[in-house]
Backbone as a ProteinNet text record, in pm:
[ID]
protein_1_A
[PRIMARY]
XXXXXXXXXXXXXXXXXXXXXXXXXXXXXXXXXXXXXXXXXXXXXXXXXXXXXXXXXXXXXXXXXXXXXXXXXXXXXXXXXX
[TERTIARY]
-744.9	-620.8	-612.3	-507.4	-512	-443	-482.5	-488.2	-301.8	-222.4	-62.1	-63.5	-92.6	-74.9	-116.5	-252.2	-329	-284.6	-234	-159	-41.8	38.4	175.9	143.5	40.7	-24.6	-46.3	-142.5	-174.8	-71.8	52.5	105.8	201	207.3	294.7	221.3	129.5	56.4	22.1	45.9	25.5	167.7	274	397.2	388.7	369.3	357.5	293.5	205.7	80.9	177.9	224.5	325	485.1	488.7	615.8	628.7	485.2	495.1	381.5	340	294	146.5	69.8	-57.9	-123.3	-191.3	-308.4	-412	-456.2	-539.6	-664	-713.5	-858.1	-930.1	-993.2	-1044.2	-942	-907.6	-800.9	-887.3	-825.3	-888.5	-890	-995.3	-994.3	-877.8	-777.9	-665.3	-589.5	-566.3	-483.8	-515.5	-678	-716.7	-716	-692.4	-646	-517.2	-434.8	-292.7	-259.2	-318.6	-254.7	-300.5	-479.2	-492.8	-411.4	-347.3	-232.7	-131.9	-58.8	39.8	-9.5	-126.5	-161.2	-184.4	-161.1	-203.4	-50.6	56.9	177.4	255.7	194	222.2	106.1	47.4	-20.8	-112.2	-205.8	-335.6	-439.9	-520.4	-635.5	-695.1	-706.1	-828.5	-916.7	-1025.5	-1097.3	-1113.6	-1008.1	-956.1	-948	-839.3	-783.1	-845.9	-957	-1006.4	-1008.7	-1064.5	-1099	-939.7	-840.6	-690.9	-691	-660.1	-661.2	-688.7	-856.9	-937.5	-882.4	-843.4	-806.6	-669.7	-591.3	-429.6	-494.1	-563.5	-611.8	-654.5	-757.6	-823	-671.5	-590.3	-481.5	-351.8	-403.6	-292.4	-381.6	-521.3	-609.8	-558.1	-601.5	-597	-428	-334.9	-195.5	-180	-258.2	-219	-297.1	-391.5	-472.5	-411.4	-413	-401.7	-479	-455.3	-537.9	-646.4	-657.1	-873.9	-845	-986.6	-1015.6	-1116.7	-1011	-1097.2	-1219.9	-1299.3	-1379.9	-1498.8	-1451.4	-1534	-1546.5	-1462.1	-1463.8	-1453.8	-1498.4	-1445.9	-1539.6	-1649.5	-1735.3	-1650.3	-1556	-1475.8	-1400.8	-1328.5	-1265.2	-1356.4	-1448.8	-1572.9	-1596.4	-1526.9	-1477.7	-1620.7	-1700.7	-1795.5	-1845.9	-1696.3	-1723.2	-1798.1	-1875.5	-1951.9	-1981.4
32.1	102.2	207.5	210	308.5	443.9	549.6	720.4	723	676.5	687.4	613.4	481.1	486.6	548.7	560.5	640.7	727.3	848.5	930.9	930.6	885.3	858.3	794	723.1	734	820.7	922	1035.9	1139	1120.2	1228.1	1137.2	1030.5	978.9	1004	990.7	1057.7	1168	1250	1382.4	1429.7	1362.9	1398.2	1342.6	1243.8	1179.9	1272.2	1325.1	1444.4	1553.7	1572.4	1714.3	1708.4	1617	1592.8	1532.7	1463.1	1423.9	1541.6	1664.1	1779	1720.4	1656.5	1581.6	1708.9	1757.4	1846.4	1795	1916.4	1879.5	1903	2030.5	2012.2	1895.5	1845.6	1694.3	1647.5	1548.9	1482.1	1389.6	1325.2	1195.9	1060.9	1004.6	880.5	778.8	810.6	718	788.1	911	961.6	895.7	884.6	834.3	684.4	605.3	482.3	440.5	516.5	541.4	560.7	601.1	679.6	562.1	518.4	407.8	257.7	255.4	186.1	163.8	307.4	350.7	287.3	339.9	356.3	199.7	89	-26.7	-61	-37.7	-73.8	-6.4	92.5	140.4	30.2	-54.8	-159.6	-86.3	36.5	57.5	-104	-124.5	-239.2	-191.6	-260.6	-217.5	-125.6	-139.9	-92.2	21.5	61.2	204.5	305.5	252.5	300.9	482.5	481.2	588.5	725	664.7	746.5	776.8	743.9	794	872.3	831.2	921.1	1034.7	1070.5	1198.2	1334.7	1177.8	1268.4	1341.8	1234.6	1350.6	1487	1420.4	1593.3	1687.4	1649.4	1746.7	1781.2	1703	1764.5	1907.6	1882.3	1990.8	2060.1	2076.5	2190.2	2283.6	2191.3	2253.6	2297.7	2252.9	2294.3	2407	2423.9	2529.4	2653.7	2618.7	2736.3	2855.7	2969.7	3056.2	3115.6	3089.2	3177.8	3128.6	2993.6	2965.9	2864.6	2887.6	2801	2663.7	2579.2	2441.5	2389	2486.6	2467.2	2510.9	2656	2778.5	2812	2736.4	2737	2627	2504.2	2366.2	2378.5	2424.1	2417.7	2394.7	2498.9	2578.6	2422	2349.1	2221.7	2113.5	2090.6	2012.5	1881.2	1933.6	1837.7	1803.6	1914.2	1894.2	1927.6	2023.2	2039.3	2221.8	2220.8	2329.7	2355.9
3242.5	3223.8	3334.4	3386.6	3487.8	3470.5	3539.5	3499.8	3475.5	3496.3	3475.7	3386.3	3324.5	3210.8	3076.7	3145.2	3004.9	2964	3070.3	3069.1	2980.7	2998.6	2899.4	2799.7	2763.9	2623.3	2572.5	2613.6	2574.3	2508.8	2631.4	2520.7	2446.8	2442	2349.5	2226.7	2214	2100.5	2053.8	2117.8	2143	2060.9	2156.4	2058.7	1949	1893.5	1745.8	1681.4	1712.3	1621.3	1623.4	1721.5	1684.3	1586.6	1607.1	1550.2	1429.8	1370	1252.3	1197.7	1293.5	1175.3	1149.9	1210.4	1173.5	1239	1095.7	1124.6	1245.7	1374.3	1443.9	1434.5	1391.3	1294.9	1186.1	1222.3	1185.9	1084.7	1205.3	1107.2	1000.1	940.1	824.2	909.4	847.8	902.6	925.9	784.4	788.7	885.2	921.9	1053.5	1155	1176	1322.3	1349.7	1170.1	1213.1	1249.7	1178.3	1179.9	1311	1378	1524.2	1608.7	1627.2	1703.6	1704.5	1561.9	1532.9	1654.3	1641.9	1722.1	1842.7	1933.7	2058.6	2065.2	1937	2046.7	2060.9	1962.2	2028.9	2178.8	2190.6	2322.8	2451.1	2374.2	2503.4	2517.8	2452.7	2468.1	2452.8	2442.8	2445.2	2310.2	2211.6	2102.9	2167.8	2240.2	2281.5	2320.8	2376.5	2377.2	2315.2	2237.6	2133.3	2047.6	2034.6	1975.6	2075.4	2197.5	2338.2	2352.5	2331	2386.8	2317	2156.2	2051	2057.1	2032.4	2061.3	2194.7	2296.7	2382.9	2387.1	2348.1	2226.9	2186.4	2090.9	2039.3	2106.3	2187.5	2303.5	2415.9	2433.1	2505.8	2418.1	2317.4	2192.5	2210.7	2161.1	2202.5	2333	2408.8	2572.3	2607.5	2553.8	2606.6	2473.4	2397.1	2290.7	2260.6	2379.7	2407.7	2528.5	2498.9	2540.7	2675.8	2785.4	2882.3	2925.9	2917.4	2856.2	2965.1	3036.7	3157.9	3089.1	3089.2	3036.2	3078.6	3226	3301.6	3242.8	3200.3	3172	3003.4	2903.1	2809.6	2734.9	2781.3	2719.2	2612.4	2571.2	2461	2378.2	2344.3	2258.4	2189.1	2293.5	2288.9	2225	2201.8	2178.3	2312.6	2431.2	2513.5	2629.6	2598.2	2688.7	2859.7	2864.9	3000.7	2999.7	3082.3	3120.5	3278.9
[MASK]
++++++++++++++++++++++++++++++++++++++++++++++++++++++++++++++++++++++++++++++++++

């Protein structure tokens, strides 16, 4: 999958989570099936599917954070960057 599409996956999901109000603190399993749902009719690959997801969330994190260098504080994100 290449970085422009993934991309507009991402926030197509991203908007779905915002707009249908889907709590982003651990969602439920049926949210995260519910959503990988979504992401295969947008032509995600099964395989994918979870890694887009997660990364929706990690993108509401990061666009809803305040001031915070994703470089210098990704702990915070559970995203892993240090």
């Amino acid at each position: 999958m290449d970085d422009s599409f993934r991309n507009q996956c991402i926030d197509k999901i991203a908007i779905k989570i915002t707009d249908e109000k889907i709590p982003t603190d651990e969602p439920s399993s049926e949210i995260l099936d519910y959503l990988q749902k979504f992401a295969i009719t947008l032509g995600v690959d099964i395989s994918n599917t979870e890694e887009v997801v997660n990364e929706a969330f990690l993108y509401i994190a990061m666009k809803n954070a305040k001031d915070i260098d994703p470089l210098t504080k990704g702990d915070e994100f559970g995203a892993g960057f240090s």
